[in-house]
N, C-alpha and C positions, 0 to 999 in steps of 0.2 A: 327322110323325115317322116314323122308318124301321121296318119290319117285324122285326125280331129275334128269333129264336129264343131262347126264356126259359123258364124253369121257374116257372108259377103260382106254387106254393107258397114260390118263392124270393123272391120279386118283391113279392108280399104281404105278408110277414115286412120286406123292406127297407120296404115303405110303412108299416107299424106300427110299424115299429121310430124311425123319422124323424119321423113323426108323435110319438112319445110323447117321443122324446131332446128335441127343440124345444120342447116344452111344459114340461120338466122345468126346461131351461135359461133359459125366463123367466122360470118361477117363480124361481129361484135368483140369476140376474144381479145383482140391485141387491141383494141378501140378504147377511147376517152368518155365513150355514152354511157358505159354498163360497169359496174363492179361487181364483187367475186358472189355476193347474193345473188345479183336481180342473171349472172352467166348459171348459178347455183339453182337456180326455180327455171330457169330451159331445161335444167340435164333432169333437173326431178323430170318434169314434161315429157323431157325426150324421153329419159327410161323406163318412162310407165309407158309410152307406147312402143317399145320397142320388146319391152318385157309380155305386153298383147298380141305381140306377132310372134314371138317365139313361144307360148302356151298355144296358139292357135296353130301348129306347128305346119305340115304342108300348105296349109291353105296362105299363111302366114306368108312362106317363102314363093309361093305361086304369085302373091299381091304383090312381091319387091321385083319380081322377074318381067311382070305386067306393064310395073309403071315404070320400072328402066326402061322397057321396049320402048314403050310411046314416050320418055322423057328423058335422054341417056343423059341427064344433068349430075353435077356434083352432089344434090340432095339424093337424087334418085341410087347412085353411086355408093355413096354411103352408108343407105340401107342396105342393099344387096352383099355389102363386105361384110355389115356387122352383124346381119342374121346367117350368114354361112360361118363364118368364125365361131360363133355362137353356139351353132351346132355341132361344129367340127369335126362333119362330116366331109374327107377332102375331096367326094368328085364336085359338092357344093363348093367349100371351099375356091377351087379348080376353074370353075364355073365365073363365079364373080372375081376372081384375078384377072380370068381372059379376059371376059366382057368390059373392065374399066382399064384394064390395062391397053385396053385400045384405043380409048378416049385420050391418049398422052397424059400432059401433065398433069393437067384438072382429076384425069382418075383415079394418078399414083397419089396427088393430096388428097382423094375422097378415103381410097381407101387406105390411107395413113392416119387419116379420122377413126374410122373405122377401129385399125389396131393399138389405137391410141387406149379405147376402151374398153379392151380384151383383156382377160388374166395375163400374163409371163407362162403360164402352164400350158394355158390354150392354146397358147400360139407354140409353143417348141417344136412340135411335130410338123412345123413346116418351116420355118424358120431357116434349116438347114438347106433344104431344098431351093428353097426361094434364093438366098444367096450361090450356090451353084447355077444357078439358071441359065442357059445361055440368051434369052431375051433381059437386054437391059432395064426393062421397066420392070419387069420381076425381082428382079437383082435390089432397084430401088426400094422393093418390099422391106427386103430384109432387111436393109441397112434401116432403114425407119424402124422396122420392130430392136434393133441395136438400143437406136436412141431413145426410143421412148421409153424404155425399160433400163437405161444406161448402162448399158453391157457393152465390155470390151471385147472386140473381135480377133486383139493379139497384132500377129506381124500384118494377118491377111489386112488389112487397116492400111498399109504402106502400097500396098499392092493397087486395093482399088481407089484411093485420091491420085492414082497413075493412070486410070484405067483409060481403054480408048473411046467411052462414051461420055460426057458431058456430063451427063443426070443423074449419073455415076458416083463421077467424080465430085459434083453437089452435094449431094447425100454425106459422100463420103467424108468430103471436109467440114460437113457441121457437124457429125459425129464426133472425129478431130477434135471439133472447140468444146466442146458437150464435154468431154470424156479428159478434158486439156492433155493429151497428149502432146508432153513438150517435145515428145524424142522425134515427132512428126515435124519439126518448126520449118525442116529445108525443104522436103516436096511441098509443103502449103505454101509457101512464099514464092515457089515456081508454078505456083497455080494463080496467082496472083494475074500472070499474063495469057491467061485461059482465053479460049476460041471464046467464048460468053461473059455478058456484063454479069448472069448470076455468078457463074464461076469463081469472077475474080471478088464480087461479093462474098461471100460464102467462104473465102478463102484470107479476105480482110479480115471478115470477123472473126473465125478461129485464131488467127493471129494476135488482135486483142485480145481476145481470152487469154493467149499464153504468155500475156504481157508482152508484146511485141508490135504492140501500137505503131512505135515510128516507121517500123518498115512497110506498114499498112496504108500510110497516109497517103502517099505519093500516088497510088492505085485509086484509093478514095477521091482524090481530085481529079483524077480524069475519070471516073463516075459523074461524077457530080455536073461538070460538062457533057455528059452525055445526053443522046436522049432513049433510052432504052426503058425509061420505069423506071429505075433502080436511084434518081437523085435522091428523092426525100428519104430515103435509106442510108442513103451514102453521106448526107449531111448531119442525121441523125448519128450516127457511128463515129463521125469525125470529131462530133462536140462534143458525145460521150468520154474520149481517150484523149482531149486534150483540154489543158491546163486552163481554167475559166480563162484569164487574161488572152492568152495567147487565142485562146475560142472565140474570142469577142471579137478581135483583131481579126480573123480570118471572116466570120458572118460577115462584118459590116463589109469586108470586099465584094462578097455576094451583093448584099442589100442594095449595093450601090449601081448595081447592071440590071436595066431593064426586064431582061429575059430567065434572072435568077431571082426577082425581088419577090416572086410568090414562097415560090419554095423553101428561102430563106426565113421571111415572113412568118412561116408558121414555125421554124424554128427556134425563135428567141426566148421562147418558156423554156427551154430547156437549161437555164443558166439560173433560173429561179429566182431572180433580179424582178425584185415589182417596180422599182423606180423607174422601168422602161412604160408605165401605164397609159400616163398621156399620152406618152409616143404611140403606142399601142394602139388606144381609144381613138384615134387621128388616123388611123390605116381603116379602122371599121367603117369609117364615112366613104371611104375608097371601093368601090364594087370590086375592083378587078384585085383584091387583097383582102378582102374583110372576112372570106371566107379562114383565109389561113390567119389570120388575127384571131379569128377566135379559137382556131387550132391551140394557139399560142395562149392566149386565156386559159385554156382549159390544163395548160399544163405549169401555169403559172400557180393553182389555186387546187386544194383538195379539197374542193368545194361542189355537189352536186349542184350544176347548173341546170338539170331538167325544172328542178322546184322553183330557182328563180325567176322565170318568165324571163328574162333577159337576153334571149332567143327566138327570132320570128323570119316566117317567110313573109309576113304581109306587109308590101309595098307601100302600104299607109305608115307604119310604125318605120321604117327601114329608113324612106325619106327618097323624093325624086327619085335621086338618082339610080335608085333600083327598081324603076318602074318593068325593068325589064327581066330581073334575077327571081327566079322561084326556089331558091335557096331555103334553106333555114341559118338564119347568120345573126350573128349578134348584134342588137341594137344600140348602137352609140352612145345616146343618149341615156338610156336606161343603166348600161354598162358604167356610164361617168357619176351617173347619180347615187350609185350602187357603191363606186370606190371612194365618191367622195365622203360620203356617209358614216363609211366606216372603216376605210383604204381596206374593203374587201373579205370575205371569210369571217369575221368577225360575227357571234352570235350561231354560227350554223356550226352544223356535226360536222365530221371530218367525214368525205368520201375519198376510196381510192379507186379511183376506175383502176380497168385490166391494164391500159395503158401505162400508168403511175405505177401497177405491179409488178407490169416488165421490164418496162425502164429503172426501177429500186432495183430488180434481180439482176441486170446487166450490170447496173453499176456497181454491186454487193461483185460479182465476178471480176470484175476489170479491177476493182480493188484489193484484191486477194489470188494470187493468182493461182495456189494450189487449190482454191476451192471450186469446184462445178457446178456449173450454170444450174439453177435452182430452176426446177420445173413450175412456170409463173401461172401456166395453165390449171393448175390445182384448185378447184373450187369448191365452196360450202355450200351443203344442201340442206334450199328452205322449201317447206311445201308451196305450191306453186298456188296455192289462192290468198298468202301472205306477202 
């Protein structure tokens, strides 16, 4: 990387700055908070400093190698990927594979970030390589640059959803679903009973995409009893690929067990039934539910709830019984007065948070089965003091 005259102070600030924009932005991506503008004014943010550390060119990558040392985070991660990519010089390159490739998972999704926002040009010259690797998490590289660019890998494709690593075989079968390889539908179905709850995850959902939902379900319900992370995912996918009626009839078995009635809870927007409202507005007064209540609000309504005030953590507005919850959760009252008024949305613009955009892209898939999964992460850019 070239010499350039740079202001430390300046330079540092762009890596902090890029570093925390990117962190914020995945937290928010597949989220209910943010729609495709306000994810659209982080990337502006992000790429005007990211575009300050690659004109300030060695100093630039000296400041991402700096604050990985002292903060070997997913933000920290991400920068170090995306200014060697950027550069495409490979001992850089080289350099920040090893370094996050050692952090496990969190490093192989920083720097899948990373190549998310790379040309298809920039990346070829390694692309090959990475997938020859004999370190697995490398291997993971490539398969992520596959997908995010939807490129078909051919037969090798059969080979690694077999392969003998796990992270692998993850990779591999969302690719699978991405790419709807039907000719794939018998190894995914036998990954179904993978050593891992993402596996058999990962391996559900390829499945639906190939229209192949029923064989999926039975794997979904022992998710969903699980406890691995992976319920509210598995409940999520279940009600996507089954029949509203028959979806209603399976939640309420949920709803009805103590130990599932959260996670269920936030699930009921997803059938887009507002007559469930009262019922609804009646869990918000409940601490130990209200959080997933408004889960469920928010995907009942394309509606920005930021402008309504209709959300609060303050224990005055919330009522007793959350003297205790520092939440931000929807206030009952406000909420009731809100849909009495006008049984809701009535009067405001239409919002589609990211969540609403990936949930319409899944179902636009699940409904079509030659068609592939629409890349939902596609955002428009506004300048970032609008």
């Amino acid at each position: 990387m070239r010499e350039i005259a740079a202001i430390p102070a300046i330079v540092d600030h762009h890596a902090g700055d890029a570093a925390f924009l990117w962190l914020r932005r995945r937290h928010e991506i597949d989220g209910p908070l943010l729609g495709e503008t306000d994810i659209g004014r982080i990337d502006q943010r992000l790429d005007a400093n990211i575009e300050g550390l690659v004109a300030s060119g060695k100093a630039g990558w000296e400041a991402a190698l700096a604050l990985f040392a002292d903060y070997p985070e997913p933000g920290e991660a991400f920068l170090l990927g995306i200014l060697a990519l950027l550069s495409g010089e490979k001992d850089a390159v080289g350099e920040a594979v090893d370094a996050c490739a050692g952090l496990g998972a969190f490093g192989i999704n920083a720097l899948s970030g990373a190549i998310a926002r790379v040309h298809r040009e920039t990346l070829r010259p390694f692309v090959t390589d990475w997938l020859d690797s004999a370190e697995s998490a490398i291997r993971c590289l490539g398969l992520c640059a596959l997908r995010h660019n939807r490129v078909d890998p051919g037969a090798r494709l059969d080979v690694l959803i077999q392969a003998a690593d796990p992270q692998i075989r993850c990779q591999a079968l969302r690719l699978a679903g991405v790419l709807k390889r039907h000719d794939l539908a018998r190894p995914i179905a036998e990954s179904l009973a993978g050593e891992t709850d993402r596996e058999c995850l990962e391996a559900a959902l390829a499945l639906c995409l190939l229209d192949e939902a029923p064989h999926a379900h039975p794997a979904l319900d022992r998710l969903v009893l699980g406890r691995s992370g992976q319920r509210a995912a598995a409940i999520e996918l279940r009600l996507l690929t089954t029949p509203v009626k028959a979806g209603k009839t399976w939640l309420q078995k949920w709803l009805e067990q103590p130990a599932m009635r959260e996670a269920a809870t936030a699930a009921v927007g997803l059938f887009g039934d507002r007559s469930i409202m009262p019922w609804l507005i009646g869990r918000m007064r409940e601490p130990d539910v209200a959080h997933a209540a408004g889960l469920a609000l928010r995907d009942l309504f394309e509606v920005d709830f930021n402008d309504l005030a209709l959300f609060s953590s303050d224990p005055a507005e919330l009522g007793e019984a959350f003297a205790e919850v520092s939440a931000v959760l929807p206030v009952a009252d406000k909420v009731e007065a809100w849909w009495d008024e006008g049984r809701g949305g009535k009067g405001y613009g239409t919002f589609r948070s990211m969540r609403r955009i990936r949930l319409d892209a899944l179902r636009a898939a699940f409904d079509h089965p030659e068609t592939r999964l629409q890349d939902w992460r596609q955002t428009r850019h506004f300048p970032a003091w609008l």
